[in-house]
N, C-alpha and C positions, 0 to 999 in steps of 0.2 A: 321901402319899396314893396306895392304890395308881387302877387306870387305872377300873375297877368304881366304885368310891367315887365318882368324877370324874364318871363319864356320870349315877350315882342324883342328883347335888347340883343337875347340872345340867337333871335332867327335873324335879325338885321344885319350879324356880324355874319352870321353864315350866307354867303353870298349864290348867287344861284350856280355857278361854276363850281365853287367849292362843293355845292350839294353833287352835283355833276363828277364833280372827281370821287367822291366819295363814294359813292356808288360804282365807280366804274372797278372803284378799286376793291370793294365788297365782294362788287361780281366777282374778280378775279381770284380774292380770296375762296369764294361758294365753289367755282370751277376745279379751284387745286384741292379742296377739302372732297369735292364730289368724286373724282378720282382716284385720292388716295386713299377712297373706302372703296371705291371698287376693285381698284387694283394695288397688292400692297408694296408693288415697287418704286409707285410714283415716287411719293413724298420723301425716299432714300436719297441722299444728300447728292449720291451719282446719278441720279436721275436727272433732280435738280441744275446740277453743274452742267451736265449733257446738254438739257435746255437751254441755259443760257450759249453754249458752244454753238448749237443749232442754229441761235437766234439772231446769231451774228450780218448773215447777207440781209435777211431780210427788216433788223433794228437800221441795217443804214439804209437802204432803199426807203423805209418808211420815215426817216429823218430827212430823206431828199425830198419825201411827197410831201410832208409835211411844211417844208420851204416852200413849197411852190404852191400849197393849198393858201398858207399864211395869205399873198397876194391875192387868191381868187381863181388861181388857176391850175388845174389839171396836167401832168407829167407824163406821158403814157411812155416814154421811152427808155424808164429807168431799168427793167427786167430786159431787155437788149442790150443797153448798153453796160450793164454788168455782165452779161452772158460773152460778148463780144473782148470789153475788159480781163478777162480772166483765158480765153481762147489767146488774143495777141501776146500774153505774161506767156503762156506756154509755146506758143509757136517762137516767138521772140529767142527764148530762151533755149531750146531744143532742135531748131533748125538753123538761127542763123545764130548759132552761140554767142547772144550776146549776156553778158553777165546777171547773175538771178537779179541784182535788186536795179541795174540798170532797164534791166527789161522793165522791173516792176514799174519804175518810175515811167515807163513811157507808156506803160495798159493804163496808169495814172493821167499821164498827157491825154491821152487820147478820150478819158472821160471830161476833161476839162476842154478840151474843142469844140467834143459834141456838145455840149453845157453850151458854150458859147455861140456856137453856131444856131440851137434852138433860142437861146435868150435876145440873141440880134435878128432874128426871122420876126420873131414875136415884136420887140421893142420898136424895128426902127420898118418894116415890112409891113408894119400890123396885120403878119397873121396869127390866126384864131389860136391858143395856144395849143386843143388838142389836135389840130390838122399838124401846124409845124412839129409838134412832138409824136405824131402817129407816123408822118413822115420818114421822120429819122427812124422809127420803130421799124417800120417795114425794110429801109435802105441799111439797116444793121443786119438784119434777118437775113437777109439776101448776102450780106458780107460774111458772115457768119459759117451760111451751107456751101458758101465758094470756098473757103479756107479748108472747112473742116469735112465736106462733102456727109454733113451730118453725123457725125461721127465723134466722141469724145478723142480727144489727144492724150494720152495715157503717160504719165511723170515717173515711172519707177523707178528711175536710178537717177533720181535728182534730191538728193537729200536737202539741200538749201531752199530749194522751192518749197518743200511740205514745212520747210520750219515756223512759219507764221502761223498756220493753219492745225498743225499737228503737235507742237515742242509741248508739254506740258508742265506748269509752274508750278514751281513749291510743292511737288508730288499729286499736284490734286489735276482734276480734267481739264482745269481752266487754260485755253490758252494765251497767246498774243494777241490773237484774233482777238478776243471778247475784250481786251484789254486798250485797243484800237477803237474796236465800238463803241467802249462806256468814255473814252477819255474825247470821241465825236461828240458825243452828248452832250458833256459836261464844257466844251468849247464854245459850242450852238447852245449852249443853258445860256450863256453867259454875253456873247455876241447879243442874240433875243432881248436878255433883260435888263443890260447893262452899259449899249452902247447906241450911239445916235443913227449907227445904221440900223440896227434892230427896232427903234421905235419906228422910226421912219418906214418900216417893211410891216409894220401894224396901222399907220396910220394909210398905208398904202391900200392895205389889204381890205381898211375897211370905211374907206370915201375917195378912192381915187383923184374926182376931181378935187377935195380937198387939200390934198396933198399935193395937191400942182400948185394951187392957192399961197399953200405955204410955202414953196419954193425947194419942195422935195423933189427932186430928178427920180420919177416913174419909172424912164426907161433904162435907166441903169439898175434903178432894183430888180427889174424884170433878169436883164442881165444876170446880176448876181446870183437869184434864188438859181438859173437857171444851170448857169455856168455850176454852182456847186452841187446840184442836184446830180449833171454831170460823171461831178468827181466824186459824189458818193458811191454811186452805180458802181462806176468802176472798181473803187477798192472794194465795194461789195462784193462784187465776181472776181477779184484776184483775191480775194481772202477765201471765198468757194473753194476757189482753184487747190486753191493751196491744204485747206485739210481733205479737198477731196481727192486731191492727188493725180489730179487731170484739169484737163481745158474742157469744159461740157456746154453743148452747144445750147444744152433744152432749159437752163434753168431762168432764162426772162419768161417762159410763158408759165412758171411755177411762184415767181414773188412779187410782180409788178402789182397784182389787185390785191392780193393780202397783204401789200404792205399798204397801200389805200386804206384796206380795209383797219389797218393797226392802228395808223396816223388817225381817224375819223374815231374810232372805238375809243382813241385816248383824247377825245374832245377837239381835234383840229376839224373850223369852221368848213365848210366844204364852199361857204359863199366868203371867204377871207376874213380876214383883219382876226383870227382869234385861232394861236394853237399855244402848246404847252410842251417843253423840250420832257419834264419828264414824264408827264401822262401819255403822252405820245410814246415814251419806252416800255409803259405799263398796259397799253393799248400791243402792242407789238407782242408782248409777254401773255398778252391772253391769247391773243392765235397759236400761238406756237405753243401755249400747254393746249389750246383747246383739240390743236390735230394731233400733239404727241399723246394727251389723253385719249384721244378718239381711237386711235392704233393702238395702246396700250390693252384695251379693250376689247378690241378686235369689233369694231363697224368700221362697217364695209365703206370703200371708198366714195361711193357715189351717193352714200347718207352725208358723209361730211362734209362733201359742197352743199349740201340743202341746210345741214348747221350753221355755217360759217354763212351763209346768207342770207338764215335766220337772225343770227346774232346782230350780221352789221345791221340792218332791217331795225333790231332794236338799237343800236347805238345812236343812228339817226335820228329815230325817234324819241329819246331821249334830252340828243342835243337841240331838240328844232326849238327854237321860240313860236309860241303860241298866246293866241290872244287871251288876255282874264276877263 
């Protein structure tokens, strides 16, 4: 075979995705390497661990957009209804003493309602998905400065509460939390690639009417991605809660579009039918070094939204299909 032959076999196998991931993941590599020459804390394995600790609310908000991009559709209510999530775990639990993880289970209920309640507005209503989920955004928000009159809920003498968020394993920074997240991921790797509702939520994503053709029920996947989108929020903001040692009313307006922005960065289609459970964690993993680099460094805050909107800027442009 001559040397031509060799390089065409081997660009054939490399698919345009796989180039797409690989790149994303270079990036990601260039970013942590560019950091840890400017500053030499980064790349210290506490640093590292810290990150991942960080990355926690905002890996599962971005695993919930990421469900609901799959389809074609846009989430806006996920940074609410974790902020909301994490606020009822503390009120629950410090006012009307209901037991820590009873409470936990019901900031949990309560992200799988709203889940539901947007996935049945959408499915069976047919409304728009971002009106129905902008909706619930604003009607959380509003639930939110009633409760808490803007105010964080403050947890100091609740040691059971901080254990999720706080307990650290096998001596290292790692905690529950991150342990939560990675075993989300690896559930939703798996659900995605290995089971007939997950092709279904691909073929969904990407010919709708297709998939009616084939006798795929549309509006239950709508349902689903929705409902669990829901219930990722929430344990998002009850995982917050928990290392941060309060109910905090403000962090939905801090991870709803960067986690967009993780989910989109790690290759999820923003017109459906195409994401990836783990690029979408490596997509997530670049924001979260790109602001903990940015502050490591010290620029100024109102440079890093111009970064972080530069970057997604390119990630889009990256993923777009374009004509040859």
């Amino acid at each position: 075979m001559s040397e031509n032959n060799k390089v065409l076999k081997i660009k054939r196998r490399i698919t345009r995705d796989t180039r797409q991931n690989i790149i994303i993941v270079l990036a990601l590599l260039v970013v942590m390497l560019f950091f840890g020459i400017k500053s030499p804390y980064f790349l210290k394995p506490a640093n590292l661990a810290a990150l991942l600790v960080a990355a926690v609310p905002l890996g599962l908000i971005g695993l919930a957009e990421s469900s609901c991009l799959l389809i074609g559709a846009f989430d806006m209510a996920p940074g609410m209804v974790a902020s909301l999530g994490g606020v009822l775990w503390t009120m629950l639990l410090s006012k009307y003493g209901v037991p820590t993880y009873a409470a936990f289970a019901l900031a949990l209920l309560f992200g799988l309602v709203s889940g539901l309640i947007a996935g049945l507005s959408i499915a069976y209503l047919k409304m728009p998905p971002w009106m129905a989920t902008y909706a619930l955004f604003q009607i959380w928000k509003g639930v939110i400065y009633i409760l808490t009159n803007g105010e964080a809920i403050r947890m100091t003498t609740f040691a059971s509460f901080k254990y999720l968020g706080q307990h650290k394993l096998f001596g290292t920074p790692i905690t529950w939390a991150v342990i939560i997240m990675l075993a989300a991921y690896v559930i939703l790797y798996f659900v995605f690639k290995y089971t007939k509702l997950g092709r279904d939520l691909f073929v969904v994503g990407g010919n709708e009417e297709a998939a009616r053709n084939v006798g795929i029920r549309v509006n239950l996947c709508r349902v689903f991605v929705f409902t669990l989108s829901g219930f990722l929020s929430a344990l998002a903001g009850a995982l917050f809660a928990s290392r941060s040692g309060s109910g905090q009313p403000i962090i939905g307006d801090l991870y709803a579009m960067q986690a967009i922005a993780g989910a989109v960065i790690g290759g999820t289609a923003m017109t459906g039918g195409k994401t990836n459970v783990a690029m979408t964690f490596v997509g997530v993993m670049f924001v979260v070094c790109l602001q903990n680099g940015l502050n490591m460094i010290a620029v100024p805050a109102f440079y890093q939204h111009i970064v972080t909107g530069v970057v997604l800027v390119l990630a889009i442009v990256v993923q777009t299909d374009r004509p040859k």
